[in-house]
C-alpha positions in Angstrom: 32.2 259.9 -101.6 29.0 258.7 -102.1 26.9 258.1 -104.7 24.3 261.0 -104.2 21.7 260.1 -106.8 21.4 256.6 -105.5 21.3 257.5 -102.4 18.3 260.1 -103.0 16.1 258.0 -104.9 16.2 254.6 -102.9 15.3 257.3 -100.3 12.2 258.1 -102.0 10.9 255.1 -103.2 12.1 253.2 -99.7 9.6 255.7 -98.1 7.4 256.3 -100.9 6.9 252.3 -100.9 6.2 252.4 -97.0 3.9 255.4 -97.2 1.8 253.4 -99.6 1.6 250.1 -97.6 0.8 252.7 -94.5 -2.2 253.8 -95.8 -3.5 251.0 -97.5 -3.1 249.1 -94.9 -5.0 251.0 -92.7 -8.0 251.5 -95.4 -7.9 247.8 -96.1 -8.4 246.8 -92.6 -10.8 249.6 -92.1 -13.3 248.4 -94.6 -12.6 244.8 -93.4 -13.8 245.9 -89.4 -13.0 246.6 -85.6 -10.7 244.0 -85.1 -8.2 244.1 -88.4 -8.3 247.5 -88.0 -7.3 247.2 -84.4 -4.3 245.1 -85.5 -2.9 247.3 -87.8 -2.7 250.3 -85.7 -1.4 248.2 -82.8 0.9 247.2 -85.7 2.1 249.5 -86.9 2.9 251.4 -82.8 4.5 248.2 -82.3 6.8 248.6 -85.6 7.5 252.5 -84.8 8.4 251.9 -81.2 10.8 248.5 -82.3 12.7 251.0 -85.5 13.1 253.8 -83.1 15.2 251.3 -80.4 17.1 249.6 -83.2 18.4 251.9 -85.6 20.6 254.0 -83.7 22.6 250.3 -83.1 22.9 249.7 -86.7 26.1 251.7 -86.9 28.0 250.1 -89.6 25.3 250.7 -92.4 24.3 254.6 -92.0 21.9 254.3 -94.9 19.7 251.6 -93.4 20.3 252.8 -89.7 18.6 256.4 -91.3 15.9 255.1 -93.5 14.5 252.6 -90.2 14.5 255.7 -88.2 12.3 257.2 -91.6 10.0 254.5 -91.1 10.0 254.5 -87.5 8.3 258.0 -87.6 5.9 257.3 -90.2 4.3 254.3 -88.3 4.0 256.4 -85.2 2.5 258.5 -87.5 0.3 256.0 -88.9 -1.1 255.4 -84.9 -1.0 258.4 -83.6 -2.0 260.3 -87.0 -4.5 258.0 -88.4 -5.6 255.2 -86.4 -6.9 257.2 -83.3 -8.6 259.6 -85.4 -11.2 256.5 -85.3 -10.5 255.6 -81.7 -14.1 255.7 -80.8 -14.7 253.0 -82.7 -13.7 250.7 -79.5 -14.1 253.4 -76.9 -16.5 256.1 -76.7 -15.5 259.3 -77.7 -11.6 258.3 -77.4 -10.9 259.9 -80.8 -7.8 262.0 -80.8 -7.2 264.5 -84.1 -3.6 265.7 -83.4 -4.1 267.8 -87.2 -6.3 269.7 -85.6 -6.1 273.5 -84.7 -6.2 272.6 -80.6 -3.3 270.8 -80.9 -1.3 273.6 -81.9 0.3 274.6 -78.6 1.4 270.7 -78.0 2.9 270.8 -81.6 5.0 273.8 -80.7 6.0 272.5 -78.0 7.4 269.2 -79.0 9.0 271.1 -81.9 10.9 273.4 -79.6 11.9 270.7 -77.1 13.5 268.5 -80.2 15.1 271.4 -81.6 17.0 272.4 -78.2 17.7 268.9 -77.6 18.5 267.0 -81.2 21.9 268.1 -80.6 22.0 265.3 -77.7 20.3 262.8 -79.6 21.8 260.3 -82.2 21.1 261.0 -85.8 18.7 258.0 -86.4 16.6 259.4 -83.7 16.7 262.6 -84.5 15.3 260.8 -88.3 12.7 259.6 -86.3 11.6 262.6 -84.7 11.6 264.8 -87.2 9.7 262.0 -89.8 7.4 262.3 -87.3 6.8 266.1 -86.6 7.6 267.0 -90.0 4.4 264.7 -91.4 2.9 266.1 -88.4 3.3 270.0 -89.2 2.7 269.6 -92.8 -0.9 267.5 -92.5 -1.6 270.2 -89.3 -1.3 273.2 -91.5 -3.4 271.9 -94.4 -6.0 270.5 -92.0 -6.7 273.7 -90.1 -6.6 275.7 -94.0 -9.2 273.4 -94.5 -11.5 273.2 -91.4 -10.7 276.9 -90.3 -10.9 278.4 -93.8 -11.5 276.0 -96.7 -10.0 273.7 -99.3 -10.8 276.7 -102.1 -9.4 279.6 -99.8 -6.5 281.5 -101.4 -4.5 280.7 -98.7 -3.8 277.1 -100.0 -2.7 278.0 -103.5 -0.1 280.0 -101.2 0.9 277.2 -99.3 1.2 274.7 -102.0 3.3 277.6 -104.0 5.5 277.6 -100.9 5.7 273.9 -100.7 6.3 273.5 -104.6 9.3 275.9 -104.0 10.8 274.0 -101.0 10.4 270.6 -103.0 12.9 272.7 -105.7 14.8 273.7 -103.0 15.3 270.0 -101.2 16.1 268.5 -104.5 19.1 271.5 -104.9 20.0 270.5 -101.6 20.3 266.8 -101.7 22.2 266.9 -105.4 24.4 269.6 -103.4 25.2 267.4 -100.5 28.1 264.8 -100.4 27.0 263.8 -96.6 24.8 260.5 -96.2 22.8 262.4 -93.3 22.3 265.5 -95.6 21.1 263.9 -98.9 18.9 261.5 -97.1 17.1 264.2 -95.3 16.8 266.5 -98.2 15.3 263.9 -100.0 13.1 262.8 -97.8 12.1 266.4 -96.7 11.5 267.1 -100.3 9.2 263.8 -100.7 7.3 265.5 -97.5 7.0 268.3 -99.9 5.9 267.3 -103.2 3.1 265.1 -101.9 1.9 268.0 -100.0 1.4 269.5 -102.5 -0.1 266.8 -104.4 -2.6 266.7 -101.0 -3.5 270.2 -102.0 -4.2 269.5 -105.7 -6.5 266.9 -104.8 -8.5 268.6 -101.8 -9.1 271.1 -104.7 -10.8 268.0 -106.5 -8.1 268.9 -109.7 -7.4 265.0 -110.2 -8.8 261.8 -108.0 -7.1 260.7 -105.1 -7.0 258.5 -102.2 -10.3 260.1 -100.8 -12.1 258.3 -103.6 -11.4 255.1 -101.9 -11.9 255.7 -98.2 
């Protein structure tokens, strides 16, 4: 049996830690100019791509074979979800926002493929995947609240209300669990959650956040 608790939280502050050296690495580098920047993208593709081939051969230790697979997804994320939003800072008008509401049909798309085929995959990748398309849905459906709608719209005191509950949920789930894969998702899924809604709470300007230092 294992230890559920320990489990869980060196799940959340694994990630936590990573999402944190994510973002300020790409705001760092940012300020600094073109060609930091550049690097840290390129980076952080290069790390995503590496995790993804190399976790599901870490057998032995299912705990770090999941968590690399965590990471994996949230450095793609970091490229493909950050970095090119400023493409066109190196080529012109190469900027690609996949948060926003036109990308809606590819989102569903890739969502359906990796739910008819995660069956096939091995359960690092299928960590992977859904790191990725889980940050990916959650930052989509605030985004286009915001942009289609607005930060203030009632809509989002829904959404964070629904998110608030699934973070309760996740951490019901995860204590619940006695299966590595299980509590490890539910944690992380409920990380996905919580800071959600913490997103919210600062697009409504409530408390300052990490827009005050981009």
């Amino acid at each position: 049996m294992y230890n559920t608790r320990k489990i869980a939280l060196n799940t959340v502050s694994l990630t936590l830690f990573f999402f944190g050296f994510t973002y300020m690495l790409l705001v760092i580098t940012n300020r600094i100019g073109r060609t930091p920047y550049l690097f840290a993208g390129l980076f952080l593709l290069g790390l995503g791509i590496y995790l993804f081939i190399i976790s599901p051969k870490m057998k032995i230790n299912k705990f770090r074979s999941n968590l690399l697979a965590i990471i994996s997804g949230i450095s793609l994320w970091g490229f493909f979800g950050e970095f090119l939003e400023n493409a066109d800072l190196y080529i012109k008008d190469a900027t690609i926002e996949i948060a926003h509401w036109n990308f809606l049909p590819i989102l569903v798309l890739v969502i359906f493929l990796f739910l008819n085929l995660r069956k096939y995959l091995p359960i690092p990748v299928q960590f992977s995947l859904s790191s990725f398309l889980l940050i990916w849905s959650m930052h989509y459906i605030m985004i286009v609240q915001y942009e289609v709608l607005s930060r203030m719209h009632f809509t989002t005191y829904i959404m964070c209300g629904i998110f608030l509950i699934l973070t309760g949920l996740s951490i019901y789930k995860a204590r619940k669990n006695e299966q590595i894969h299980s509590i490890m998702f539910w944690s992380y899924f409920g990380l996905l959650c919580a800071w959600t809604v913490l997103e919210y709470i600062w697009g409504w300007r409530l408390i300052p956040g990490p827009y005050s230092i981009r």
